[in-house]
C-alpha positions as CSV (number, residue, x, y, z in Angstrom):
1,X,88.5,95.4,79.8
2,X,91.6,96.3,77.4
3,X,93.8,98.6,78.5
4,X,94.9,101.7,76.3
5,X,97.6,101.3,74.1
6,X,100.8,103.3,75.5
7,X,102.5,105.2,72.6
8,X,105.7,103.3,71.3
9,X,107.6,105.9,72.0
10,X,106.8,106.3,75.4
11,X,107.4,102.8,76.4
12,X,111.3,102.8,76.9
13,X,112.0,104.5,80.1
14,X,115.1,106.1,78.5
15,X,113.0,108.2,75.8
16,X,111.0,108.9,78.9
17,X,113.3,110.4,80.9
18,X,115.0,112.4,78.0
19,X,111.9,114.1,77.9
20,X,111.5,115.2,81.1
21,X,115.1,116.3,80.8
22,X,113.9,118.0,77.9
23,X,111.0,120.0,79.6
24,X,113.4,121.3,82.3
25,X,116.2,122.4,79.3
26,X,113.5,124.0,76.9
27,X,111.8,126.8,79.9
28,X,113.8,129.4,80.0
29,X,115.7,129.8,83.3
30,X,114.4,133.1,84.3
31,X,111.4,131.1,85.2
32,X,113.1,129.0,88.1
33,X,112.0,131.7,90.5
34,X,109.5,133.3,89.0
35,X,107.6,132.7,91.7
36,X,109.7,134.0,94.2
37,X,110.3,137.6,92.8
38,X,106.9,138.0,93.5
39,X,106.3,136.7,96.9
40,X,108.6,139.5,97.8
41,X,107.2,141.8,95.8
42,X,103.5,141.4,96.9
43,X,102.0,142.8,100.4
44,X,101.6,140.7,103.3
45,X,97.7,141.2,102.8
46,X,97.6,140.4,98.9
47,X,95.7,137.7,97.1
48,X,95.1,134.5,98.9
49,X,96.9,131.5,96.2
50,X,95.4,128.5,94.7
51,X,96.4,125.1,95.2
52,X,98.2,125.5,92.0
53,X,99.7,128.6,92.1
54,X,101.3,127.3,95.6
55,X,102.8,124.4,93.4
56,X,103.5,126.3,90.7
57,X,105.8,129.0,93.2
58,X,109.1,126.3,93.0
59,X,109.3,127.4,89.6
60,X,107.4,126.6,86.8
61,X,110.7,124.2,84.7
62,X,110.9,122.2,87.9
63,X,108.0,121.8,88.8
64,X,106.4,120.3,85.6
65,X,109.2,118.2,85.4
66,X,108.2,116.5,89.1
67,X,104.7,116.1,88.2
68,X,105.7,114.4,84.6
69,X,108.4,112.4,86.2
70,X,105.7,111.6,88.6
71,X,103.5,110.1,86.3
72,X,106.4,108.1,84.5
73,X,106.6,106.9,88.2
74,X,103.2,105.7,88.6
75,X,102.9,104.3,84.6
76,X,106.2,102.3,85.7
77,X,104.5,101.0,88.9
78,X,101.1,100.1,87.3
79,X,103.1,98.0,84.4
80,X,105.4,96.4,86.4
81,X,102.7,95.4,88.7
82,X,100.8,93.9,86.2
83,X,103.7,92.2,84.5
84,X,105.8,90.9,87.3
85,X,102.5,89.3,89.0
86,X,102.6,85.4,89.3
87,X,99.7,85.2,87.5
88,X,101.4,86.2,84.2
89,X,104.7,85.2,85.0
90,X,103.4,82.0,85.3
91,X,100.0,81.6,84.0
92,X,98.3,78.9,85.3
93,X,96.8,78.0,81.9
94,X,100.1,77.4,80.1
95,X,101.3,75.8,82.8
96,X,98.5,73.3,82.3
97,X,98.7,73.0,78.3
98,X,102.6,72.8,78.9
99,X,102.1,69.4,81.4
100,X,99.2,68.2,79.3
101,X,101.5,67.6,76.4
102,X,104.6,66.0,77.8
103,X,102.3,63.8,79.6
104,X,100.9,62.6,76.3
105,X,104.5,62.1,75.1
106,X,104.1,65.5,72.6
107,X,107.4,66.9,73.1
108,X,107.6,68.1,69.6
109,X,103.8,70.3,70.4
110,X,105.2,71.3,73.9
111,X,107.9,72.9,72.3
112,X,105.9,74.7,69.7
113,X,103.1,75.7,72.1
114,X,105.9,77.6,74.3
115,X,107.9,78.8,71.2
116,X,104.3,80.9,70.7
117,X,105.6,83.1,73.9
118,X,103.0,85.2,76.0
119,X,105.0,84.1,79.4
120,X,108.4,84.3,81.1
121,X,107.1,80.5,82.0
122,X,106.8,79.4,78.7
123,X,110.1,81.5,77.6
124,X,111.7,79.4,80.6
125,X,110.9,75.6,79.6
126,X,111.3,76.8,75.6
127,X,114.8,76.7,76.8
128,X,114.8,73.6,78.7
129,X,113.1,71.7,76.0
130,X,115.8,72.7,73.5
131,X,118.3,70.9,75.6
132,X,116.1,68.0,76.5
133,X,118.2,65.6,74.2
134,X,121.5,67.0,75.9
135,X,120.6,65.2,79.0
136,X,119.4,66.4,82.5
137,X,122.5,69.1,83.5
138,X,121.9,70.4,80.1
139,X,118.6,71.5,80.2
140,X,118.5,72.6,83.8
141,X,121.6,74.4,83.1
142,X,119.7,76.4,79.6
143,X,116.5,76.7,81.8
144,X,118.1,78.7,84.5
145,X,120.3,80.6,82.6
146,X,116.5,81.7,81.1
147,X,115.0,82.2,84.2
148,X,117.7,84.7,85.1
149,X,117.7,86.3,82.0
150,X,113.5,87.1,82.1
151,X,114.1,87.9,85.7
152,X,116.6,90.5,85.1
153,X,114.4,92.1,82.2
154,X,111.7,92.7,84.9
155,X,114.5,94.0,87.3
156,X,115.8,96.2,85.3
157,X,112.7,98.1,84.4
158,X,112.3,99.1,88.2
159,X,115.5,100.1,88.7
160,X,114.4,103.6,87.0
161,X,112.4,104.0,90.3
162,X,115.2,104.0,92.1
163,X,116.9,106.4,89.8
164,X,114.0,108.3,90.2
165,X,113.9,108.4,94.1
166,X,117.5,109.7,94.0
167,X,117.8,111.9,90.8
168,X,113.9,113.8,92.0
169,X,115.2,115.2,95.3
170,X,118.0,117.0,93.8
171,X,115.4,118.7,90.7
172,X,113.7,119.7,94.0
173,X,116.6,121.0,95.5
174,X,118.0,122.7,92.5
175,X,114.5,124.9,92.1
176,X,114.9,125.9,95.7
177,X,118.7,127.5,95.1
178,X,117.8,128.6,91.9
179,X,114.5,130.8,93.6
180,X,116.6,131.6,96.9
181,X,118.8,133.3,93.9
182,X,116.7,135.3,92.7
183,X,114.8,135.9,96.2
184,X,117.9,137.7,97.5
185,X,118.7,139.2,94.3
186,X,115.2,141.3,94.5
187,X,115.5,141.6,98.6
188,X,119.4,143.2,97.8
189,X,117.8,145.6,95.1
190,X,114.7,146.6,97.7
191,X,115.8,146.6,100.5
192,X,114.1,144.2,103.7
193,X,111.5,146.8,104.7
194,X,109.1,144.0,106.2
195,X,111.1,140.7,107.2
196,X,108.0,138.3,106.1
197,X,108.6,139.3,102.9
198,X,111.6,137.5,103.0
199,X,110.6,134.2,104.7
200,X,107.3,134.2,102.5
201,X,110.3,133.9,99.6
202,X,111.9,131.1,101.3
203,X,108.5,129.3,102.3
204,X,107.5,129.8,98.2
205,X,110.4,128.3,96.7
206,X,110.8,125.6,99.0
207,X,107.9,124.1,97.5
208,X,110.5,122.4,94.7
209,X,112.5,120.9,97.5
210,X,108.9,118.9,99.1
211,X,107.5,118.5,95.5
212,X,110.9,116.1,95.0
213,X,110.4,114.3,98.3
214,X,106.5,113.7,97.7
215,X,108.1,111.8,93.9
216,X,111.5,110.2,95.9
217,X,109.7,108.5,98.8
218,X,106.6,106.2,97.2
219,X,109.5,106.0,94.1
220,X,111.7,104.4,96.8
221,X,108.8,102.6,98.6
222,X,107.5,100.9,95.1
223,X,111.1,99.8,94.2
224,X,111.3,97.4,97.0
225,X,108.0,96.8,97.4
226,X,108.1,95.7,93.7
227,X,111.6,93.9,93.7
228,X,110.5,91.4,96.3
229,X,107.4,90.9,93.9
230,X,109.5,89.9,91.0
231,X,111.8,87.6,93.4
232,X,108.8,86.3,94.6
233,X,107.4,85.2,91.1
234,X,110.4,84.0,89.6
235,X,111.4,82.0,93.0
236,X,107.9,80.1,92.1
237,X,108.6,80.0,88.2
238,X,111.7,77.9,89.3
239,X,110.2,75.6,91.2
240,X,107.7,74.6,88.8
241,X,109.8,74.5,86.2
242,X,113.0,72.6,87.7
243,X,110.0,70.3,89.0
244,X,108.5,69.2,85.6
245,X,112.1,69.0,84.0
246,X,113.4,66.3,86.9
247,X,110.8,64.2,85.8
248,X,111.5,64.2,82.1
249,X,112.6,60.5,80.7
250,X,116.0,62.3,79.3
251,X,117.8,58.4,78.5
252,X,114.5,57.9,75.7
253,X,115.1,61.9,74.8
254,X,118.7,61.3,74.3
255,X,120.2,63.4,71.0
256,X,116.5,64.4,70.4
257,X,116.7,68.0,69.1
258,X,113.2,69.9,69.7
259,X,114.7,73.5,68.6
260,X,113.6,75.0,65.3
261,X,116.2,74.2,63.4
262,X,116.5,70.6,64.3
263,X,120.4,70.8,63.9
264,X,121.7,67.5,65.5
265,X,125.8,67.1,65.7
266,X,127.3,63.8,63.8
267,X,129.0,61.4,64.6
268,X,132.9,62.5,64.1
269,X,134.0,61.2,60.5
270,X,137.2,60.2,59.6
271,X,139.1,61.9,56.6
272,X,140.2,59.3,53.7
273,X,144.4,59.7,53.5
């Protein structure tokens, strides 16, 4: 089944984040503890709250921006998943049409058939096979400077789930100052007639600080979980591919040049006087 189409805009984490930012910058800051004036405000007997209205009481700005950055956080973990698995980091498929070729002596086809993409694999022995001609060192040398490259694309796209485990405790935290504010504020003005007033307040907008601890901890969780998938992929990308490239025939492939341009150096030449 094909998967829906994520906006373009929404795919770089960065224009992500600036629009969470953006939520939080945009509701006015009144709201922040909205929800605590009226905990003190209302009787101890008044009207039992939803689910919603419970999340809602760390402050409407904050709390949106949680659950949006929440989602980000399980987009991130869903995508990363799918593209840092084995079986499309290395696809058994082009790993097959890749040996096929150069066992047939089609370097020229094995070349073109990974230029196509589709794989950090084929991305990977691209590179090797443009050094091929360059000798052994050479192409090992292209193909892991590749390998770290794709693994460091995948890398860095999880490394916003570690931003997020650190920068969603302190949103949390920041709702919970910002309503204890306010709280007081109303409690200095009133008076503390009836003292659960007051830790109803404090119980309300403490929901900010748990709502960024239920985002930080499966953030940090999925971050490592997901790292050592990544290392684990690319640690069997190598061996495959430093395995089919230490069986190549490099003294028939020597100053063969499979890249596009098919720029071979000549021979030095010797200026008349």
């Amino acid at each position: 089944m094909k998967l829906p189409q994520v906006p373009s805009s929404f795919r770089h984490p960065l224009l992500c984040a600036a629009a969470f930012a953006a939520v939080a910058l945009l509701v006015p800051a009144d709201l922040f503890a909205q929800a605590a004036e009226v905990a003190v405000a209302a009787p101890s007997g008044g009207v039992k709250k939803t689910l919603f209205d419970r999340i809602m009481g760390g402050g409407p700005a904050f709390m949106i921006t949680l659950m949006l950055t929440s989602v980000f956080m399980v987009w991130l973990i869903i995508d990363t998943v799918i593209r840092s698995s084995r079986k499309k980091v290395l696809p058994p498929a082009h790993d097959a049409r890749v040996r096929e070729l150069l066992a047939a002596g089609f370097y020229g086809e094995a070349r073109a058939f990974c230029a196509q993409g589709g794989s950090s694999y084929l991305s990977v022995v691209r590179a090797g096979l443009d050094q091929v001609g360059a000798g052994r060192e050479a192409a090992e040398e292209a193909l892991l400077a590749e390998l770290d490259a794709e693994k460091a694309h995948h890398q860095s796209r999880i490394s916003y789930l570690s931003v997020i485990g650190v920068v969603t405790p302190m949103i949390g935290l920041t709702g919970t100052v910002f309503g204890m504010i306010k709280a007081f504020d109303t409690l200095g003005q009133a008076g503390v007639g009836d003292p659960g007033k007051l830790s109803g307040a404090i119980g309300t907008v403490l929901v900010a600080t748990a709502g960024g601890l239920v985002v930080a901890i499966p953030a940090f969780t999925a971050y490592y979980v997901l790292r050592n998938l990544i290392s684990g992929s690319f640690k069997e990308l190598e061996k495959r591919a430093l395995q089919l490239f230490r069986r190549m025939p490099y003294d028939q492939l020597a100053g063969a040049s499979l890249d596009e341009s098919g720029f071979v150096p000549g021979a030095p030449a010797q200026r008349e006087a």
